[in-house]
C-alpha angles and dihedrals in degrees: 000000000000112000114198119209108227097174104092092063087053083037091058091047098050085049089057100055089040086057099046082045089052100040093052101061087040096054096046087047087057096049090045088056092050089053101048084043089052098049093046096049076053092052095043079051100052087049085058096053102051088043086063091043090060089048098053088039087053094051099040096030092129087055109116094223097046097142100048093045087050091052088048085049100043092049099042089054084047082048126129086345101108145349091212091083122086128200115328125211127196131211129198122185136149137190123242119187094317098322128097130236122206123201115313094020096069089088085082096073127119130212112295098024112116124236123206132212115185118178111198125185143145119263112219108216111214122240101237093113110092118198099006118095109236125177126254096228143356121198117243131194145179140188138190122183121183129176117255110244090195140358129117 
């Protein structure tokens, strides 16, 4: 009696379904982890910003066009990096013996007093995930605040 062995052709097919049912978690795994590692190289990126606005806050803060020089240099340091980022707006403001001091008046800020500088803008997330919900957009923000060294 010859006996044949059939199983390695089922076998082959079966392979081939556990395989489609493994790769697509994993995929999807794999495109999940270069998202969250996107949005957090932008958001590394946006504290950084707003780390070189208050700089240059802290070094120009009797200039009488403040707010408008720390936005050109925070967006020109945002610039060209990603298009996942929307609008950005920048905020300057410093304390002054209790009272606080909003954009162009924080030229009137004396040594010690500190000086803030907070970037806030919408994170677009990309569409690469298939069958998972995502969200559109999530807001980020940063903020940097040094101490003023001169000034008036």
């Amino acid at each position: 009696m010859i006996l044949t062995n059939n199983r390695g052709e089922k076998r082959r097919g079966l392979t081939l379904v556990e395989t489609a049912f493994v790769m697509i978690p994993l995929t999807m795994l794999f495109f999940g982890i270069f998202v969250y590692g996107q949005l957090l190289m932008d958001w590394n990126l946006l504290i950084n910003a707003a780390e070189e606005g208050c700089r240059f806050a802290l070094a120009n803060n009797t200039d009488t066009t403040l707010t408008t020089d720390v936005q050109n240099v925070v967006t020109s340091y945002l610039a060209g990096t990603s298009n996942s980022l929307g609008s950005v707006t920048v905020t300057v403001s410093g304390t002054h013996q209790g009272s606080t001091y909003q954009g162009n008046q924080v030229n009137n800020l004396s040594p010690g007093d500190p000086i803030t500088v907070t970037v806030t803008t919408t994170y677009q997330f990309p569409k690469v995930i298939p069958l998972v919900s995502m969200p559109s957009s999530m807001p980020l923000s940063s903020s940097a605040t040094l101490i003023c060294e001169g000034g008036t």
